[in-house]
C-alpha positions as CSV (number, residue, x, y, z in Angstrom):
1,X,100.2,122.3,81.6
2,X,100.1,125.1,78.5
3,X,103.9,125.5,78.5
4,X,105.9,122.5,76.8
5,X,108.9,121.2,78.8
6,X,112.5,121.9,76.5
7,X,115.1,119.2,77.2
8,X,118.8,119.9,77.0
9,X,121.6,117.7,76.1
10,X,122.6,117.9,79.8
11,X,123.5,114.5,81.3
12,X,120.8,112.3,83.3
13,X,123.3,111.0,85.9
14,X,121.3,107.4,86.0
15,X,122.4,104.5,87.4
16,X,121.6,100.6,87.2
17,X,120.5,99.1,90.6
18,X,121.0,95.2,90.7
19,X,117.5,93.7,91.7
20,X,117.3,94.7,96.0
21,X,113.0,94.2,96.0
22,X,112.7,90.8,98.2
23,X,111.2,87.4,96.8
24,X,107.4,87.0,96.6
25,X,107.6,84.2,98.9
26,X,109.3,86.3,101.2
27,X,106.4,89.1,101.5
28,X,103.8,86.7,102.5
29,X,103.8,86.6,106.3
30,X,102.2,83.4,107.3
31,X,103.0,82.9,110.8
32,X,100.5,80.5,113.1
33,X,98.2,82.5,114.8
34,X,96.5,81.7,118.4
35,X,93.3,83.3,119.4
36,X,92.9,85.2,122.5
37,X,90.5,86.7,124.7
38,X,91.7,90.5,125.4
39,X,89.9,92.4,127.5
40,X,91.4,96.5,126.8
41,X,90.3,100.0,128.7
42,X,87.8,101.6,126.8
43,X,90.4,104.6,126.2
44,X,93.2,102.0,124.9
45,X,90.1,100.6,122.3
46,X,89.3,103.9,120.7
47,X,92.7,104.8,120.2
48,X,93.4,101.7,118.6
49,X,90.2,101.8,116.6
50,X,90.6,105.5,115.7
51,X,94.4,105.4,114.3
52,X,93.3,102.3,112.3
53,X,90.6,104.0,110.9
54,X,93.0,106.9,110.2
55,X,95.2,104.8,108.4
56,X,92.8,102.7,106.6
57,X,93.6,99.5,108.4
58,X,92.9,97.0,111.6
59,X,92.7,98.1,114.6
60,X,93.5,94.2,115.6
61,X,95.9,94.0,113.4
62,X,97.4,96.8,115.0
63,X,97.3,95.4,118.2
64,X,99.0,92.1,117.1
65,X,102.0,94.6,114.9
66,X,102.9,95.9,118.1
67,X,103.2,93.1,120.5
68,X,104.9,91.2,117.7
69,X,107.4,94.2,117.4
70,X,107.2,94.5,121.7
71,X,108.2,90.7,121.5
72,X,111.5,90.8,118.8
73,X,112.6,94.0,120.7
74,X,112.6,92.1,123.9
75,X,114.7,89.0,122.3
């Protein structure tokens, strides 16, 4: 960045947004949790494992996202 940035007297055309971010109790998802025995297709597994891995998070996690949103969907 050699060249400096010239600011006008132009108007911003900001506004004030009232507070819409959600309560800190409300982002921590503690739901109870049963373990389970899954047995998957080999296929199903490395597509799992491989978009988690892609994404930089749990493949089981995954798994559990979308039967929980399978689930809600269903209600």
């Amino acid at each position: 960045m050699k060249r400096k940035i010239k600011y006008t007297g132009e108007p911003v055309g900001a506004k004030v947004i009232s507070d819409f971010l959600p309560k800190q109790e409300d982002l921590v998802l503690k739901e109870k949790r049963s373990k389970v025995t899954l047995t998957l297709t080999e296929k199903s597994l490395k597509f799992f494992k491989d978009k988690a891995r892609k994404h930089g998070a749990s493949y089981q996690a995954m798994i559990r996202r979308l039967i929980d949103y399978y689930v809600v969907n269903q209600l």
